[in-house]
C-alpha positions in Angstrom: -21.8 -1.3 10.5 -20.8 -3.7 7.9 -18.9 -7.3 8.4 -15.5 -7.0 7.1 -16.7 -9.8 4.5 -19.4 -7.4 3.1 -17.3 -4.3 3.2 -14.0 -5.8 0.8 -17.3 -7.6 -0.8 -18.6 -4.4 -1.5 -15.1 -2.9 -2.9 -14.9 -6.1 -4.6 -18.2 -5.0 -6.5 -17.0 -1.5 -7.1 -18.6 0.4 -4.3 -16.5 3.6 -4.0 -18.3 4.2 -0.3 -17.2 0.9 0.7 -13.6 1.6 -0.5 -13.8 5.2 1.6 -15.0 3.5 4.6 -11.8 0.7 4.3 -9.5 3.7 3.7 -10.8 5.7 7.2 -10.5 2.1 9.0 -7.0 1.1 8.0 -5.2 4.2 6.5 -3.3 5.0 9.1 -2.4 1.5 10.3 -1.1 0.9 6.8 0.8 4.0 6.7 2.5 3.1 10.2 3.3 -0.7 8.4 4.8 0.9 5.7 6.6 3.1 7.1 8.3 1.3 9.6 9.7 0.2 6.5 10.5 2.8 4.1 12.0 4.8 6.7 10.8 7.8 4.5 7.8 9.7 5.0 7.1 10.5 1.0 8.0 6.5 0.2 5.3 5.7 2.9 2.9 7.4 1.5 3.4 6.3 -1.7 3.7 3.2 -0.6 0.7 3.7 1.4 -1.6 4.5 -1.9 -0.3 1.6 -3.7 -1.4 -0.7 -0.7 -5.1 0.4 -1.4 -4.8 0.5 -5.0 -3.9 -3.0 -4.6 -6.9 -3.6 -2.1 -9.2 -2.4 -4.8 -7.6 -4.6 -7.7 -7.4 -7.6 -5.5 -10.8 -7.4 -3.3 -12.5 -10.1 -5.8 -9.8 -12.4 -4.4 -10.0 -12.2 -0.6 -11.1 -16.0 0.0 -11.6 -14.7 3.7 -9.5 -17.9 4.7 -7.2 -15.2 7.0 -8.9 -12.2 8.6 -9.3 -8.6 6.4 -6.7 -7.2 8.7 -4.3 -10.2 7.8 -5.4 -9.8 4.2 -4.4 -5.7 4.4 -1.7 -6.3 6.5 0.3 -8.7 3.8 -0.6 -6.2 1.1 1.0 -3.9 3.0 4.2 -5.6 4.2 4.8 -7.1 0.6 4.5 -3.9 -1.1 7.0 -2.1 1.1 9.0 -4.9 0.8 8.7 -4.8 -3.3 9.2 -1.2 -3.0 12.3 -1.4 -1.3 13.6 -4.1 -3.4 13.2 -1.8 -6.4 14.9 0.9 -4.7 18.0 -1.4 -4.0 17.7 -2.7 -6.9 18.3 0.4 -9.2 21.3 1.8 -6.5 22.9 -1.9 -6.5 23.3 -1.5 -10.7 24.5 2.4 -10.2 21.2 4.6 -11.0 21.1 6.9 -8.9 17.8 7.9 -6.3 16.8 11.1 -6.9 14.7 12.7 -4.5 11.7 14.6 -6.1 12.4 17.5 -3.7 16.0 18.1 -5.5 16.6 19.5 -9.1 18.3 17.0 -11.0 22.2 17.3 -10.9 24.1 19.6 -13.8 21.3 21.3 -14.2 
């Protein structure tokens, strides 16, 4: 098993296995993050895909100065936060939320 320095070293560098192997570690611990935010199981997961988009994009700039599970962790609390921010953003100026499972009203 790999350190957690050589595994978001190895996403860092492009490994997709590494990338798989942070995704069965800290999927569901993410998704349980987020959505004790969201509130919403479709946000969280989402939510949840941006988080490890965002590991992959930002791996070359763990400094390893917190632990990978802080690191992860603040990805994920940010983004939910971000994500709800934008969501209360567009009802607070009057467009509405549509839910993807529901047509689109006068239609």
């Amino acid at each position: 098993m790999r350190s957690e320095i050589e595994l978001i070293q190895s996403v860092a560098d492009g490994e997709e296995q590494a990338l798989a192997v942070l995704y069965d570690l800290y999927a569901e611990k993410i998704y349980n993050i987020v959505l004790s935010y969201t509130k919403n199981v479709e946000d969280a997961e989402d939510v949840t895909q941006d988080v490890f988009v965002k590991i992959y994009k930002s791996a070359v700039s763990f400094r390893g100065a917190s632990s990978l599970n802080t690191w992860i962790y603040r990805l994920a609390v940010n983004t939910s936060l971000n994500h709800l921010k934008k969501r209360t953003g567009l009802a607070f100026l009057g467009i509405p939320i549509i839910s993807s499972n529901l047509p689109p009203r006068g239609l």
